[in-house]
C-alpha positions as CSV (number, residue, x, y, z in Angstrom):
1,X,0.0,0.0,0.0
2,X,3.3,2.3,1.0
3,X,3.8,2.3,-3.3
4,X,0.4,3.7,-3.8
5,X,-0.2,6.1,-1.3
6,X,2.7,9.4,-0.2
7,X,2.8,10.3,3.0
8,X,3.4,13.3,2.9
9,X,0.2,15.4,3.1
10,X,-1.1,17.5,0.1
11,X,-3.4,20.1,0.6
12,X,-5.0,18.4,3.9
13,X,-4.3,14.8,2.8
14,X,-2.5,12.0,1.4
15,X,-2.9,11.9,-1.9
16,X,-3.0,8.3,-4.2
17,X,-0.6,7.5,-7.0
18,X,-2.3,9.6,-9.6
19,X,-1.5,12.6,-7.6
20,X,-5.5,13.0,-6.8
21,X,-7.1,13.6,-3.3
22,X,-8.0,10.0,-1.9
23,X,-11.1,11.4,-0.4
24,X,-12.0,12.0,-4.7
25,X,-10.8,9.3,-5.8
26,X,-13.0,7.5,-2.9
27,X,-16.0,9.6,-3.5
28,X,-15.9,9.3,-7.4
29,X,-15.4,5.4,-7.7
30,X,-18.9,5.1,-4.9
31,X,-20.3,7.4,-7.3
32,X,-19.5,4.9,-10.2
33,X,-20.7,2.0,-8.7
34,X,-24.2,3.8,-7.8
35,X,-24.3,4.7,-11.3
36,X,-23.6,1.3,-12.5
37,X,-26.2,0.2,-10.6
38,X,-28.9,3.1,-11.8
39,X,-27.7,2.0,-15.7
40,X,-28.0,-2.0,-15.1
41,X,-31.6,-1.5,-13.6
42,X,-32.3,1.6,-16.1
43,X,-31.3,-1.9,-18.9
44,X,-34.4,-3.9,-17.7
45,X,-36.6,-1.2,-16.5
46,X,-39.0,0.9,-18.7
47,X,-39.0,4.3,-18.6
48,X,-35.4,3.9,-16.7
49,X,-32.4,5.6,-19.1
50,X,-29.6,2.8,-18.6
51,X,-27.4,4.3,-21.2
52,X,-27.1,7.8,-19.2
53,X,-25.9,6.4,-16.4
54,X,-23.6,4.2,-17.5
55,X,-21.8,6.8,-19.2
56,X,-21.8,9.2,-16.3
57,X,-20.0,5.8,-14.8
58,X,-17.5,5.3,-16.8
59,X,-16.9,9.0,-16.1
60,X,-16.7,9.0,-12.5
61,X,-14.2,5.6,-13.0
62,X,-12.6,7.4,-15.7
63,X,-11.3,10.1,-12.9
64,X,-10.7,7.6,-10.3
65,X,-9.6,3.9,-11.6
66,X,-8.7,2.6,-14.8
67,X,-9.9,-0.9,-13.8
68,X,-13.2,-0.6,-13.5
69,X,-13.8,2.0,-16.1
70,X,-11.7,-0.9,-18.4
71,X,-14.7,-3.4,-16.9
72,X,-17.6,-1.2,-17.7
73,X,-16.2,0.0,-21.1
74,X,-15.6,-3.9,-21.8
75,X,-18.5,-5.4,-20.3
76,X,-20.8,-7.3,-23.3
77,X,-24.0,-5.7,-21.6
78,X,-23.1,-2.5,-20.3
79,X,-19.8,-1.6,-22.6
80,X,-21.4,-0.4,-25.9
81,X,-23.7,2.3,-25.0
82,X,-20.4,3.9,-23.3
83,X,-18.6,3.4,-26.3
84,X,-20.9,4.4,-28.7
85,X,-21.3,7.8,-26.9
86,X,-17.3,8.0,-26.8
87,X,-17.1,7.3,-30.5
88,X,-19.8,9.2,-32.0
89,X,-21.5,10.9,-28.8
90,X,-24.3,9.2,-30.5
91,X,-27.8,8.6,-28.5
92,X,-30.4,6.0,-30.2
93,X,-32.8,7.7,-31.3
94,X,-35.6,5.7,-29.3
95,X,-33.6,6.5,-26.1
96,X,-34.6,10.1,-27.1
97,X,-38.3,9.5,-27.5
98,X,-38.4,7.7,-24.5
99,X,-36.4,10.8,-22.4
100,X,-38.8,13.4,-24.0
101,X,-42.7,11.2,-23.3
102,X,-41.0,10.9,-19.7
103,X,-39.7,14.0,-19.0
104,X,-43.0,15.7,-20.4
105,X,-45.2,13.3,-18.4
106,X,-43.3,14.2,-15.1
107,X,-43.8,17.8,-15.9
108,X,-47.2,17.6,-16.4
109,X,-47.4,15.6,-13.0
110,X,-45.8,18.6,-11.5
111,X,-47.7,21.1,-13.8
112,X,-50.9,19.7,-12.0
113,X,-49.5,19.2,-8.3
114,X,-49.5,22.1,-5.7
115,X,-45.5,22.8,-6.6
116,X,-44.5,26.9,-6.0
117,X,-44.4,28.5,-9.5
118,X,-40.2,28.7,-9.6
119,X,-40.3,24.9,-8.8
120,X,-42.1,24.4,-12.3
121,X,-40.7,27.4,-14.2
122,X,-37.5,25.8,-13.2
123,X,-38.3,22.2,-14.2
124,X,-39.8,23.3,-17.2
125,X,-36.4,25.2,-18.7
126,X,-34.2,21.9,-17.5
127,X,-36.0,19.9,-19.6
128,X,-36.2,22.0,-22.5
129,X,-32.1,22.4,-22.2
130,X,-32.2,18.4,-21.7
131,X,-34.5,17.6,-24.7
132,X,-32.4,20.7,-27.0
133,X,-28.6,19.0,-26.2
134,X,-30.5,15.2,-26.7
135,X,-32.0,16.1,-30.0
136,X,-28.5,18.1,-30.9
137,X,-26.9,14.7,-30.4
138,X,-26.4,12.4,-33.3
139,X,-28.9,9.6,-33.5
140,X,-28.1,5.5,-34.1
């Protein structure tokens, strides 16, 4: 562990052998796996994106270990929706009807609810700036 870690404290803290705070490193690769697990249940579940989460994944493990992002990049299930999005920063173009029926079903849930006006005015121009960058995207 001696080869991995200095000793010698950086800015608070050790730091691990790709010069990154461990308390990041730590925090990003948790943040991987919950994303794993969001994109393998987002896989079998409608109305659940899989794809986005996997590639916010293989993001996190991108910034904090080179062995899992390898595994999620390389995984038969989970692997080519990340690389497709590195190659092309393509998004199937059913994956994009499917994000816009959802996200304007939950906003008219919230349209009709008893939500403070900023709270939907809010929601309203996050999806539009979702749905614009989507549909900006090339499509499979």
């Amino acid at each position: 562990m001696a080869d991995k870690m200095d000793t010698k404290p950086s800015r608070g803290g050790p730091v691990s052998a790709d010069r990154s705070p461990c308390w990041s490193r730590r925090a990003l690769i948790a943040l991987g796996v919950l994303f794993t697990g969001i994109g393998a249940a987002g896989l079998v579940v409608p109305l659940l994106p899989g794809a986005p989460f996997l590639i916010l994944a293989a993001a996190c493990f991108t910034r904090s270990s080179p062995r899992f992002e390898a595994w999620l990049v390389h995984h038969p299930r989970f692997g080519p929706p990340v690389r497709r999005w590195r190659e092309r920063g393509a998004i199937p173009i059913y994956a994009k009807w499917i994000a816009a029926v959802s996200m304007v079903f939950g906003f008219l849930l919230v349209a009709r609810s008893e939500s403070p006006f900023p709270v939907k005015a809010g929601l309203l121009v996050g999806f539009i700036a979702v749905l614009a960058y989507m549909f900006s995207r090339p499509s499979e």
